[in-house]
N, C-alpha and C positions, 0 to 999 in steps of 0.2 A: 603690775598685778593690781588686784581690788582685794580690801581687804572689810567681808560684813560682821558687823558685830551684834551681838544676842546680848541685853544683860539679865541674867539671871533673878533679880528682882523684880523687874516684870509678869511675874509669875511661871504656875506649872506648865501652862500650856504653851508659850514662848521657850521654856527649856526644853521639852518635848519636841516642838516645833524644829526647834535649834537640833538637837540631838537626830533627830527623822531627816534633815535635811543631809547632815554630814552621812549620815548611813547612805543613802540615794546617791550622791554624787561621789562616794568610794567605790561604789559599784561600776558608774557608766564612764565609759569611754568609746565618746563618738566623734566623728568631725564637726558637727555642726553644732556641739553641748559645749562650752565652756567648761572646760576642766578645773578638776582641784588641784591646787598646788600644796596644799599643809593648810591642818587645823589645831587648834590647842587652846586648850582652856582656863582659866585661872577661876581664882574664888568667888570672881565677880559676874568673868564674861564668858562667852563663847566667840572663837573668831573662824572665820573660814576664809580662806584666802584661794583666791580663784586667778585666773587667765581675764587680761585685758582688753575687752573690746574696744578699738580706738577708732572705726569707721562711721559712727554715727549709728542713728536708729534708721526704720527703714522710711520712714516720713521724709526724712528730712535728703535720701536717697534718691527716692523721688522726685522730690522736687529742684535738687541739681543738675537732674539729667536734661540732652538738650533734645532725647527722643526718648519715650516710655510707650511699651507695646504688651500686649495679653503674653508674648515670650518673654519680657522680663517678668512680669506677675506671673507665668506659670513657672520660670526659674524657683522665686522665691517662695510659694507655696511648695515646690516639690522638696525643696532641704526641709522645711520645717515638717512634712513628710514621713523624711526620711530620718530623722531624728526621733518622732512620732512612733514610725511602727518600730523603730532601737528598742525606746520604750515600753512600750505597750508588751513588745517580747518578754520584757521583763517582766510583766504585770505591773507597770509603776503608770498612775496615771498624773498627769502634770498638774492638773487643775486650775493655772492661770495662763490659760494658753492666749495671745494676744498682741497687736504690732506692740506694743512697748517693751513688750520681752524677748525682740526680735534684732539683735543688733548685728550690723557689718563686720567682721573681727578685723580688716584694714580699713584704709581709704583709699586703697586697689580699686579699679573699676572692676575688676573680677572678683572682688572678695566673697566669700562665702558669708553666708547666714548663718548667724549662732543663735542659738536658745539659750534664753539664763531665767533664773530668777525658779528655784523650787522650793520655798517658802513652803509653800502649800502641797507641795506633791507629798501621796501616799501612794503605800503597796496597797492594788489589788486581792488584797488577802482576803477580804467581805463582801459585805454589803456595806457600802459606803453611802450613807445619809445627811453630814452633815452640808449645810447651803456656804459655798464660799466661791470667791471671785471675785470679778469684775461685772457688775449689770448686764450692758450690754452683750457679751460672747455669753451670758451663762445660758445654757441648752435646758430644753423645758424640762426635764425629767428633774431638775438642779432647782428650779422656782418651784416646782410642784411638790417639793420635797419627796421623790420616791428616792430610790434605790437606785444608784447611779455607780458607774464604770472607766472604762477608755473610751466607750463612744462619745463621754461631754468633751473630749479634746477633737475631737474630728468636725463636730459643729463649732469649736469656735473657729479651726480652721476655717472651715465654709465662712463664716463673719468674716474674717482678714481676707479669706477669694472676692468677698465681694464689693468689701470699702478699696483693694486692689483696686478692681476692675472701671469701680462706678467714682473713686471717691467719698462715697454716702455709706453709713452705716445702713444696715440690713431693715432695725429695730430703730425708732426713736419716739421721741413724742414732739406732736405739731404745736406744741402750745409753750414748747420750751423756749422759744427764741422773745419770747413776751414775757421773761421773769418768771415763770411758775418758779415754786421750790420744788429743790430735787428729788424730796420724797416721794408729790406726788409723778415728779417725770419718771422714776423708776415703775411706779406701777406700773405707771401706761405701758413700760418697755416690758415691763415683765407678763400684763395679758398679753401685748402682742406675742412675744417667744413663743405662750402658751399655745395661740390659735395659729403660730405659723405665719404669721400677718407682714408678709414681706412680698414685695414686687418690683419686677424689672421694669423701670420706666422709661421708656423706649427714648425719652431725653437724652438719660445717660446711657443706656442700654444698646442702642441701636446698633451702634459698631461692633459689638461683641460676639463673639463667634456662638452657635448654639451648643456647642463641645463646652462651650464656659460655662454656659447657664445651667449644663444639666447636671454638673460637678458639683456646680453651688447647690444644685436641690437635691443633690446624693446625698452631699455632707449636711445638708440641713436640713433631714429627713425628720419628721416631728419624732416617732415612734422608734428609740435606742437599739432595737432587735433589726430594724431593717436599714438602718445606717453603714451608710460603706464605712469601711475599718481604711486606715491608714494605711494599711501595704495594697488594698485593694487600690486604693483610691491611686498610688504609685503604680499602678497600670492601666489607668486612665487613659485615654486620646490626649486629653487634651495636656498631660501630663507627659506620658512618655512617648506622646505620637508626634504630629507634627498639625495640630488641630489647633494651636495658638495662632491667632493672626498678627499681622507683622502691623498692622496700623498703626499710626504715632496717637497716642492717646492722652499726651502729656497733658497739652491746653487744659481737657475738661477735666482730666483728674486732680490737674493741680489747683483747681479751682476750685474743686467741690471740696477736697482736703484741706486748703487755706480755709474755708469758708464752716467746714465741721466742726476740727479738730484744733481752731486755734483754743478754744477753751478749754483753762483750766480745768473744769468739772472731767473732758477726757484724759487726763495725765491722772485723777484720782481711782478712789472703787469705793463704791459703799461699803459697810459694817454689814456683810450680806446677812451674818448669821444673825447678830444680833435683830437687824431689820427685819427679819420674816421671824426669828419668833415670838416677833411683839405685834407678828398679822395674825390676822386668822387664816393661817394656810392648811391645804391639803395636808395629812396627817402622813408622817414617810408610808411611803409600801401604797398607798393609797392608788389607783390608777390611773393614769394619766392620759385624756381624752385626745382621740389623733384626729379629729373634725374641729373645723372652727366653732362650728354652732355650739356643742358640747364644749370645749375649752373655754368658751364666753363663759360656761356656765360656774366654772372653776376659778376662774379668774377674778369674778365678782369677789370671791374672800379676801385674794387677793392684795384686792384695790381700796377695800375697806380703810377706816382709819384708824390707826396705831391705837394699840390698846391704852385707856389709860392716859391719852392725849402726847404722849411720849415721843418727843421729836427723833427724827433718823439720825444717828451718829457716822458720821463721815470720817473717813482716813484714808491712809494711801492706798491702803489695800487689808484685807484680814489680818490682822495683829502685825503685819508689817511696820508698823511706826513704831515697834518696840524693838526695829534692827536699825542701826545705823550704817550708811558705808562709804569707806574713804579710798579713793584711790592711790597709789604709790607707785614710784618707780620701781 
């Protein structure tokens, strides 16, 4: 088992947090969710004790194999899926949807994909405004601060289809691999999300079936309302038909994935809340422009610098550092 702990001294919203989470996962029971096993609390903590995934993440999946093809990537998009629209049934939406919360539950070469990690997940009961996450997967409607849903989980899907597919994130900045600081690499990542600013480069792209590409731009549709949903997207071709191509695509993905994702900064996630509201961001509810030219124009606020000269605060994830976790037999 794994056992996560909450301390309560950490403040209100770590207890809330802590409390929201164990509600969430007394509810679901799926195949592919990491189950609860027992939570209990004492004066100080909160613990929750889960089901052990012991297969590895899916990176590291990847790059064992001695053949990787668009059928093993549309396997593993279709569980997490499937887990997705469980969800979503429920109106719970995940909010850190992303490969690092994507573990193997054996080291079966058939083992299934689990989801973990609901820190962050709330009920669908609102309108839900506040900005948290991971940079990279957050979906524009998330950086622009409106009013956001279940469709932010279907775009970060579409991200994980496409670093799958190509190796390369969707979204990044060209000037990252030269030292920029992180603050301003996130802008950059966060006007592109806004304008949509991603493309198949036929480098990496070339082999991939056009059933793939056009999954990736359902799920990473700019505009929330016209985003395939999860159960749609589960009757996909390329999902449940036979539109995955069987080509060995190991070589270049394990290359571009060696070459992305050895850094640290991708195992982290920005302070997202903190981060934008020390920008001058779009006000919630505000509307969020579905043309490039016009989301430049939003982005500009953006990009701006931190109020007050205030450096970005980094952690593992939204108030994540305020849980610990140990695993046990």
């Amino acid at each position: 088992f794994v056992c996560k702990k909450f301390l309560k001294k950490d403040g209100r919203q770590v207890r809330r947090a802590a409390r929201n989470e164990i509600l969430i996962l007394k509810m679901v029971n799926h195949p592919n969710i990491l189950q609860l096993i027992d939570t209990f609390e004492t004066r100080k903590e909160f613990y929750i004790i889960q089901e052990l995934a012991t297969g590895g993440d899916v990176f590291d999946w990847i790059l064992e194999q001695g053949s990787y093809t668009e059928r093993d990537a549309s396997g593993v998009v279709r569980q997490v899926l499937e887990a997705l629209a469980y969800l979503h049934g429920l109106r719970i939406v995940h909010r850190n949807i992303k490969l690092e919360n994507l573990m193997y539950y054996t080291q079966n070469s058939h083992s299934k994909v689990m989801l973990r990690d609901f820190y962050l997940s709330r009920f669908e009961s609102g309108a839900l405004t506040e900005p948290c996450g991971t940079p990279e997967y957050l979906a524009p409607e998330v950086v622009a601060r409106q009013r956001y849903g279940r469709p932010i989980d279907c775009w970060a899907v579409g991200v994980i289809m496409f670093i799958l597919l190509s190796g390369n994130p969707p979204f990044y900045d060209e000037q990252e691999e030269e030292g920029g600081d992180d603050g301003n690499s996130n802008r950059t990542i966060f006007r592109k999300i806004l304008a949509g600013d991603y493309s198949f480069d036929p480098l990496y792209w070339g082999d991939i079936s056009p059933a793939a590409k056009k999954l990736v731009m359902r799920l990473m549709e700019i505009d929330q309302d016209q985003r395939i949903t999860a159960q749609e997207a589960l009757g996909h071709v390329w999902i449940s038909g036979n539109m995955a191509a069987e080509k060995n695509l190991r070589e270049g993905v394990c290359a571009q994935i060696q070459k992305n994702f050895a850094k640290a900064k991708w195992q982290k996630a920005i302070r997202v809340t903190t981060f934008m509201q020390r920008l001058r961001v779009p006000e919630p509810g505000s509307r969020l422009p579905v043309t490039p030219r016009s989301a430049m124009s939003v982005t500009h606020q953006v990009t701006v610098e931190a109020e007050g000269g205030d450096r970005v605060e980094m952690g593992d994830q939204v108030g994540v550092d305020s849980q610990q976790e140990a695993s046990k037999d």
